[in-house]
C-alpha positions, 0 to 999 in steps of 0.5 A: 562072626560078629561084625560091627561097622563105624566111620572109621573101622570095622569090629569084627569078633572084637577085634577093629579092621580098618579100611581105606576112606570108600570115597578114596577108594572109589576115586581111585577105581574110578579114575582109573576106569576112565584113563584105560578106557581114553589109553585104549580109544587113542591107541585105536584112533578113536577119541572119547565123548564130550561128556567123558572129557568133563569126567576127566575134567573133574576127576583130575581136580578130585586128584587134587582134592584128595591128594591135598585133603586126605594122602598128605595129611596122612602121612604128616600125621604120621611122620610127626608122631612117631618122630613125637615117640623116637623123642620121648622115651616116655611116649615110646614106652606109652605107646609101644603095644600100640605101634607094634599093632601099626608096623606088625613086625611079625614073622622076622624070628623065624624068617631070620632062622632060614637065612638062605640068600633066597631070591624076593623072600620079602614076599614074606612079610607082606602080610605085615603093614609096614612091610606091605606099605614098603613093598607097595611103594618099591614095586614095579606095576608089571607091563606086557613089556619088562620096563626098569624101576623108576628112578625114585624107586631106586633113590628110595631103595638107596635112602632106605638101605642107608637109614638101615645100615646106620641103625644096624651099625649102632646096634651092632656097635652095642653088641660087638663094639669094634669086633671082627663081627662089626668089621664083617658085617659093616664090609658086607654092608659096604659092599651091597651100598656099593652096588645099590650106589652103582644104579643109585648115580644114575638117578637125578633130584627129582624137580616137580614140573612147571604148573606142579603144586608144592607140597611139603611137612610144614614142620621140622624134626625140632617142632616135635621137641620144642612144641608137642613134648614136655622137655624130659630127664634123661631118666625119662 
């Protein structure tokens, strides 16, 4: 196996592998070392060094750091390019291949061929990177003691299935156009929002606690179009 190393992917037998920033990922390893291990001495009584508090110190401001320099730069880099391609046929187009290799929508053909009702098959696609991201996001860590989703989890999980069923809708709008097929499928639909709807009214906004940074996309969805793409026909 040939492999070749840069700052930003790896090349292995022609093909790049992308990993996380190595300074995320030992911060991350890192801070978790040092919280178990204070959890562990309060549960028996026991407090941590002074030298340890300064760790902590330290590493809550590196939280910041990394929060502010690297996770949410990530992600306005992403929100805004593919805002930049579902505005521009053209840049969808242009950049179709590539995408695909970024979401790898794969296995859905034959997962949808074996539709069965079976329990957590979304175990499936968790190999694919959008799905993983999702999944990621959505799950639960397991405790000794079985403990609910948060509340943010189940706001997401209703945002969620709401985008997916608009865009079903249209899809199915183009195919079936007001059919007993759309009607079914937009009851069933109805049905399982329902019930998501149920736990969903449970939730609250969420409100940021006092001394809480404000972090916010410091564009809207017109930037994209009045800023980042030449203004197009509709043939384009």
């Amino acid at each position: 196996m040939e492999k070749e190393e840069n700052d930003v992917f790896q090349l292995v037998n022609k093909s790049k592998s992308y990993i996380p920033d190595e300074s995320l990922v030992s911060f991350i390893q890192e801070w978790l070392q040092i919280h178990k291990k204070r959890a562990k001495l309060t549960r028996e009584g026991r407090e941590i060094s002074d030298e340890e508090k300064k760790k902590i110190r330290k590493l809550d401001r590196m939280k910041v750091h990394y929060l502010d320099n690297t996770i949410f730069p990530a992600m306005a880099n992403l929100v805004y390019f593919f805002e930049a391609i579902g505005s521009s046929k053209m840049l969808s187009d242009a950049f179709e291949d590539e995408v695909i290799e970024l979401v790898s929508p794969g296995n859905v053909k034959s997962a949808a061929k074996s539709v069965d009702g079976m329990r957590f098959s979304s175990s499936q696609f968790e190999r694919n990177n959008l799905a993983r991201l999702i999944i990621a996001i959505l799950k639960t860590p397991r405790t000794k003691k079985k403990s609910p989703p948060s509340k943010f989890r189940i706001s997401l999980m209703y945002q969620l299935q709401t985008i997916v069923g608009d865009s079903m809708d249209e899809l199915l709008m183009q195919e079936y156009s007001y059919s007993q097929i759309w009607k079914s499928a937009m009851d069933d639909y109805g049905k399982m929002k329902g019930w998501l709807a149920l736990l969903a009214r449970s939730t609250e906004d969420y409100k940021r606690k006092e001394g809480e940074e404000d972090r916010t996309l410091g564009f809207l969805p017109r930037w994209v179009s009045n800023k980042a793409t030449i203004y197009e026909t509709e043939d384009y």
